[in-house]
SEGU-857608 format. One record per residue (C-alpha): residue number from 1; residue in three letters; x, y, z. Coordinates in steps of 0.5 Angstrom, whole numbers, always signed. Layout:
BEGIN
n,res,px,py,pz
NUM,ALA,X,Y,Z
...
END
This chain:
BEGIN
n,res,px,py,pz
1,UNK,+2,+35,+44
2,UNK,+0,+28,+48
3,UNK,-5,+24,+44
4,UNK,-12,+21,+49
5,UNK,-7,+15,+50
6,UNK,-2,+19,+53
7,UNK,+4,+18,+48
8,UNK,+8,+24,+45
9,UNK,+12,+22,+38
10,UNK,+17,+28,+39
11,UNK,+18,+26,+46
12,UNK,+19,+19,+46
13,UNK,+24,+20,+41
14,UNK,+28,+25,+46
15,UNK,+28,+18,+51
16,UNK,+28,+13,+47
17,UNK,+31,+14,+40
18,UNK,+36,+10,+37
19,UNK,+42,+13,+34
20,UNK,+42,+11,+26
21,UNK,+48,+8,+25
22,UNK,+45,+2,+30
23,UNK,+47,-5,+26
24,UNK,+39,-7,+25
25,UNK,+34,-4,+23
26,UNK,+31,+0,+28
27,UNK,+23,-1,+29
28,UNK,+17,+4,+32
29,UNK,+13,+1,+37
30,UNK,+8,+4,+42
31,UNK,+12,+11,+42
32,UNK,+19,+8,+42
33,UNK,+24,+7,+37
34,UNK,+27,+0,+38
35,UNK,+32,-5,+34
36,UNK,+28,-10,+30
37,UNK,+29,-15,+35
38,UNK,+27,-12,+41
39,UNK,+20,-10,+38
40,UNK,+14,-14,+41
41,UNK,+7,-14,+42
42,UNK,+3,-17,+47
43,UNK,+0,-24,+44
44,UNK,-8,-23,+46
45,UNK,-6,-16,+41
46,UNK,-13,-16,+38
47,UNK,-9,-15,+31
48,UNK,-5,-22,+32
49,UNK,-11,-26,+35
50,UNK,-16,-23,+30
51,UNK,-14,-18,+25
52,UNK,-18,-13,+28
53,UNK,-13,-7,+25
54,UNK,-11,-3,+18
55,UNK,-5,-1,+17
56,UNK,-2,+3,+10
57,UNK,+4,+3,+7
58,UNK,+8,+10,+6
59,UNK,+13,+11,+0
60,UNK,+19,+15,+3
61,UNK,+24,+18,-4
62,UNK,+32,+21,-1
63,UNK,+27,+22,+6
64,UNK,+21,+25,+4
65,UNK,+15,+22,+3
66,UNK,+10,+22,-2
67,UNK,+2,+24,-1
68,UNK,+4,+23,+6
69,UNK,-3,+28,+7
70,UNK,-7,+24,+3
71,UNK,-4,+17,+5
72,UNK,-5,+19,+13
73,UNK,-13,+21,+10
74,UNK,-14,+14,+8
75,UNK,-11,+11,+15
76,UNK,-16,+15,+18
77,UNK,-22,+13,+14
78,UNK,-20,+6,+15
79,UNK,-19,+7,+23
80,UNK,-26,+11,+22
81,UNK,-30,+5,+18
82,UNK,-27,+0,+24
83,UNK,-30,+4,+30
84,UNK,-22,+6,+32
85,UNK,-19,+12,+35
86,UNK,-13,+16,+31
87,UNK,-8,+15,+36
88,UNK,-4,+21,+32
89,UNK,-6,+26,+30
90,UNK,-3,+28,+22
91,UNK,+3,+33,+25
92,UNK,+5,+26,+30
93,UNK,+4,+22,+25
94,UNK,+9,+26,+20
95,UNK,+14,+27,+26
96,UNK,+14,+19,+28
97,UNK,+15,+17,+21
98,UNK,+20,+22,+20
99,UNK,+23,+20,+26
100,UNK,+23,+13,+24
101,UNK,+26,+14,+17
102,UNK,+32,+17,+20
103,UNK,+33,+12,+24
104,UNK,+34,+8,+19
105,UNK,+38,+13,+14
106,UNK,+33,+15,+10
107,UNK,+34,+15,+3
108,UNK,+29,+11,+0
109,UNK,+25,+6,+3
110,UNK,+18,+4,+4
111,UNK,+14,+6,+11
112,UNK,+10,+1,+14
113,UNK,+4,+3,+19
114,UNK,+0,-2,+23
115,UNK,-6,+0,+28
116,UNK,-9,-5,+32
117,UNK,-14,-5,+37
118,UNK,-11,-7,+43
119,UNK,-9,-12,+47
120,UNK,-15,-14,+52
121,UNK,-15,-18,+59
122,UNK,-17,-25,+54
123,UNK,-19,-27,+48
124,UNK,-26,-26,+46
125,UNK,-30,-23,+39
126,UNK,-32,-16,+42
127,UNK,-33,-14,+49
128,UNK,-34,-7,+51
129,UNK,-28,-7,+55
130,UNK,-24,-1,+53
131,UNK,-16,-1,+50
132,UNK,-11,+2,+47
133,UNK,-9,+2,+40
134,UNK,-3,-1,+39
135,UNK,+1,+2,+34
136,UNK,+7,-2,+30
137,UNK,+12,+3,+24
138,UNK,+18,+0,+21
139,UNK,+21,+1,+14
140,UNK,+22,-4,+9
141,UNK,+25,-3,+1
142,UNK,+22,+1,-4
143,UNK,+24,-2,-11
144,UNK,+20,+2,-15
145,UNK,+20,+0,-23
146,UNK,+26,-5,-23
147,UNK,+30,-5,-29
148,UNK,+28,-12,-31
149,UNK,+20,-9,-31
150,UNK,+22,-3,-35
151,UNK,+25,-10,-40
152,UNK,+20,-16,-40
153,UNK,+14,-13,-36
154,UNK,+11,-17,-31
155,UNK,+7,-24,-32
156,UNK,-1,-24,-28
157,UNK,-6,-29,-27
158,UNK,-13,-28,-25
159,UNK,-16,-31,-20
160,UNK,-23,-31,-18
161,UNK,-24,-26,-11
162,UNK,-26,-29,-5
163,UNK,-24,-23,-1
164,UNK,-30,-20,+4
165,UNK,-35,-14,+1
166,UNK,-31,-8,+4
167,UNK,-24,-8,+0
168,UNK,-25,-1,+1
169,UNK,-22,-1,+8
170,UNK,-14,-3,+9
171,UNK,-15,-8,+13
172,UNK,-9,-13,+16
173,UNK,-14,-19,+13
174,UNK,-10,-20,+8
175,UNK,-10,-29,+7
176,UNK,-14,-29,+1
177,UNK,-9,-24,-2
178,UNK,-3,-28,+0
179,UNK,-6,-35,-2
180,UNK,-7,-31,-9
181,UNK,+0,-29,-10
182,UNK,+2,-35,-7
183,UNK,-3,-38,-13
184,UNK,+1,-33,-18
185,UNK,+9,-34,-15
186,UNK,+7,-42,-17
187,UNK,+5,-40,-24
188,UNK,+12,-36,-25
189,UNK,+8,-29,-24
190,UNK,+9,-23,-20
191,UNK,+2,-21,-19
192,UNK,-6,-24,-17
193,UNK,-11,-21,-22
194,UNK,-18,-21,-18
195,UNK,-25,-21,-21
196,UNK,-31,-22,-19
197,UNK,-38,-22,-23
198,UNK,-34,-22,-29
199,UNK,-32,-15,-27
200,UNK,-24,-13,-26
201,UNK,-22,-11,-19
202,UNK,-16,-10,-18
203,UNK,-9,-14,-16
204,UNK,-7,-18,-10
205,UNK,-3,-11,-8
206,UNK,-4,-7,-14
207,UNK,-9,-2,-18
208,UNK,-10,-5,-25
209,UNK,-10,+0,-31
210,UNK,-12,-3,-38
211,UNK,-11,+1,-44
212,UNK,-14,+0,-50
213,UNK,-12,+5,-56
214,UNK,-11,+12,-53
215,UNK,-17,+10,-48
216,UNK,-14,+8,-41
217,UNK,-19,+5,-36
218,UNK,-19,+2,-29
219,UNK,-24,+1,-24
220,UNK,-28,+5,-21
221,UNK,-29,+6,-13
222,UNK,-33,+2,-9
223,UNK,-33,-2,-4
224,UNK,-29,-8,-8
225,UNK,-23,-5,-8
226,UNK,-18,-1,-5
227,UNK,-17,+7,-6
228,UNK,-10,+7,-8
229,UNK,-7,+13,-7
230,UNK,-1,+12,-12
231,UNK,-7,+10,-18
232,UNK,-10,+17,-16
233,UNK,-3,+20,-17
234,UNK,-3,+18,-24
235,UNK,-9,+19,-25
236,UNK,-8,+26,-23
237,UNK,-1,+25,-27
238,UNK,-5,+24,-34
239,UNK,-9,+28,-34
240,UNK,-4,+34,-33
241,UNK,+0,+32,-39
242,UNK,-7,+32,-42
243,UNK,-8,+24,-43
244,UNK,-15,+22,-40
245,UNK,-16,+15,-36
246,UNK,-24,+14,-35
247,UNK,-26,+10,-28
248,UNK,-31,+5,-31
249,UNK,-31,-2,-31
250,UNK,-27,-7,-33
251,UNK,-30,-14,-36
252,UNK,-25,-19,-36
253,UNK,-25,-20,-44
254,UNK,-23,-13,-45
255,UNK,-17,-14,-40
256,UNK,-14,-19,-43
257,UNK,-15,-16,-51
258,UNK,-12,-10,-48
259,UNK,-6,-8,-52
260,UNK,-3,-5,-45
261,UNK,-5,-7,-38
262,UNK,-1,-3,-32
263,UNK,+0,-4,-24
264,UNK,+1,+2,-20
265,UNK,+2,+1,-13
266,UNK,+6,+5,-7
267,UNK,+13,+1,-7
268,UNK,+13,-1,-14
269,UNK,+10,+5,-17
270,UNK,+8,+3,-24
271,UNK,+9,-4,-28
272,UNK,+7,-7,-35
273,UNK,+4,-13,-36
274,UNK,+7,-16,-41
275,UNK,+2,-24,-40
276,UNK,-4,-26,-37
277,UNK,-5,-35,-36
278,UNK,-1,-34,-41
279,UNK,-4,-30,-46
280,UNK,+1,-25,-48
281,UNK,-2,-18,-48
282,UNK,+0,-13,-54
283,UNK,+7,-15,-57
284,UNK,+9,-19,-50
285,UNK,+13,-13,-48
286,UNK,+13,-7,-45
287,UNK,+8,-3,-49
288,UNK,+10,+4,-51
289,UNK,+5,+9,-48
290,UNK,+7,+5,-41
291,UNK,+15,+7,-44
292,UNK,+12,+14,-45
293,UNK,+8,+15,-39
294,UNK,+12,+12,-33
295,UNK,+19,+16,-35
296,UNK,+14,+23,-33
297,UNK,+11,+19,-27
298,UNK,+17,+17,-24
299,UNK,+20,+25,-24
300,UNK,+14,+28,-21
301,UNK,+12,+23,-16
302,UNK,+20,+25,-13
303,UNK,+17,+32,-15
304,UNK,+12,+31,-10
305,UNK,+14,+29,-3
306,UNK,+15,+32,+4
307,UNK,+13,+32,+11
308,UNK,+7,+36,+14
END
């Protein structure tokens, strides 16, 4: 079925797929697959000249994907929120992912997706001039929980948030992100705690977990953090082998007298904490109830993938 663009996943891969075996990676743009290098968009693409865009970002394990269903949710929402039409609809969606990954030999591997508003005729804030979204895919590495991880556990720092008030929404806009893991790679750390009146928001490119005794609590939803679909995952996960994790708020000096704090997230899955400003949490190792539960929830993420 032809989308309100006019553009066909399944019929534009008859035409312009790239056979597998291509020597770089193979990247889709507007209804084509494309090697990397040949894979451009218009410099007046509202996306580059402004980050009016959402992109989400799609675990693929041995060439299935995991929670596509509700991964597509979220992009749509997002789209949703900024007034943009789904170009696709969630059958296209698998089928262009699904193309994508085996153009790229499958396996496991992360699926990045991006769409934009367009490339209008010039630059301007916002014109009601109508345009086609743009739509950019390609595929990037899955580390999931590095053996290292599983070790030494990860080191964080806190920053304060600085970020706009709708962190609910997938929004490409991401430099206070990338200034704060910028901020954490200076400090010898892997990720970027944000805060904001005293409260615990979440990580730079994470979900964030603090477990105190048998209580294991993270935030709650609202507007100052994303939806990720890996934390509703393991929430839902715990809550199967009968351990509970209660949605409240975090204030900051339970997260750092925590005795195991965690970062879940789609291309990394799980990870522990092990200091904060280097503040050592717990025994400065992985805790045992991360050991516990990330063995269980690594099977059943690859128990739960598929296409629609």
């Amino acid at each position: 079925m032809a989308t309100a663009s006019g553009r066909n996943p399944a019929a534009d891969r008859a035409v312009t797929a790239v056979a597998a075996s291509a020597a770089e990676p193979t990247v889709h743009v507007n209804g084509h697959l494309v090697p990397r290098s040949e894979a451009t968009v218009s410099v007046f693409d509202r996306g580059f000249l402004f980050a009016d865009a959402v992109y989400e970002v799609i675990p693929v394990y041995q060439g299935a994907a995991f929670r596509l269903r509700e991964h597509l949710a979220r992009l749509d929402r997002s789209l949703a929120e900024i007034a943009i039409d789904n170009p696709y609809s969630d059958r296209q969606w698998s089928t262009l992912i699904r193309d994508l990954t085996d153009a790229n030999n499958g396996g496991d591997l992360s699926v990045y997706l991006q769409v934009t508003r367009g490339a209008p005729a010039w630059r301007e804030h916002w014109r009601d001039e109508p345009t086609v979204a743009t739509v950019v895919a390609f595929t990037g590495p899955l580390y999931a929980t590095s053996p290292g991880a599983a070790d030494d556990g990860v080191h964080a720092v806190l920053r304060d948030d600085p970020r706009w008030h709708r962190c609910d929404i997938k929004a490409t806009g991401l430099l206070p992100n990338v200034l704060a893991r910028r901020d954490a790679a200076a400090a010898g750390a892997f990720e970027a705690i944000f805060h904001r009146d005293n409260q615990v928001t979440e990580g730079a490119a994470t979900n964030v977990f603090a477990l105190h005794g048998e209580e294991l609590t993270t935030p709650p939803l609202d507007a100052r953090l994303l939806p990720g679909v890996t934390r509703a995952a393991l929430i839902e996960y715990l809550d199967s082998i009968g351990r509970r994790c209660i949605e409240q708020p975090v204030p900051l000096e339970q997260l750092v007298c925590a005795d195991e704090v965690w970062l879940s997230s789609s291309t990394r899955e799980l990870l522990p904490v092990t200091s904060i400003d280097g503040q050592r949490i717990g025994s400065a190792r992985p805790g045992p109830v991360w050991c516990d539960v990330q063995d269980g929830f690594s099977r059943w993420i690859r128990e739960h993938t598929g296409w629609l």
